[in-house]
N, C-alpha and C positions, 0 to 999 in steps of 0.2 A: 459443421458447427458443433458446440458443443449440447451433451444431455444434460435433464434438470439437474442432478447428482454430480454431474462435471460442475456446472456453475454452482450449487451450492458449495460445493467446495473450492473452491476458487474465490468466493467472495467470503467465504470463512477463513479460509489465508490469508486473502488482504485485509480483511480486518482486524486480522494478527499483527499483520506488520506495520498498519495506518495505528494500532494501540502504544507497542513497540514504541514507533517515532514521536509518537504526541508525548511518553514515557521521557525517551532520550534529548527532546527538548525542553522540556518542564525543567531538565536539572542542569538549565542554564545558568539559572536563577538560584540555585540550591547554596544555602549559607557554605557547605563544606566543600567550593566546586574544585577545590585545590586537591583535594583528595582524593578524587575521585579520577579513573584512568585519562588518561590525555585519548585524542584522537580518536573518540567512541562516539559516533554523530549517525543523524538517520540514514535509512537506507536510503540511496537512491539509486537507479537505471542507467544513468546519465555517466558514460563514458563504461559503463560494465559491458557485457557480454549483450546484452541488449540493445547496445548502441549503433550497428549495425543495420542495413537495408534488409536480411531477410529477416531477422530475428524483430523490426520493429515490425514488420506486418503482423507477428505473433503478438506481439505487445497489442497493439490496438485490437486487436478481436480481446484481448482478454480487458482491455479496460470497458471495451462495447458490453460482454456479460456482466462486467459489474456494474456499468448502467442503467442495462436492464432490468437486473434486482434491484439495484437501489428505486429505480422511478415505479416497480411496481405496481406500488400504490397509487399511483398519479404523482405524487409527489416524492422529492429528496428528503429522505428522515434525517430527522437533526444529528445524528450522530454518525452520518455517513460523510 
């Protein structure tokens, strides 16, 4: 499994990249969307190098530690 330093870093990633897409979505809606590069959209897992039987068992441990930090407290912080 992983140590506390592995998962903090790891949920400090993903909440880079969950920043990132909430970013890349908000300028859906951007008055100048014309302007802005075509075909620039969130990340997603979904048909990547991830998509795969053994690389998903990876995947899921790594969503399990960031559930685990997130529900620390007892509960889901709003920003997670």
């Amino acid at each position: 499994m992983f140590c506390s330093t592995e998962v903090s870093q790891v949920v400090e990633e993903l909440n880079k990249v969950l920043a990132f897409n909430d970013l890349l979505i908000s300028f859906k809606n951007h008055s100048d969307i014309d302007r802005l590069a075509r075909g620039v959209g969130p990340v997603s897992l979904v048909g990547g190098e991830y998509d795969g039987d053994r690389k998903m068992e990876d995947l899921k441990l790594l969503y399990r530690a960031y559930l685990s930090d997130a529900l620390s407290s007892g509960r889901m912080e709003d920003n997670k």
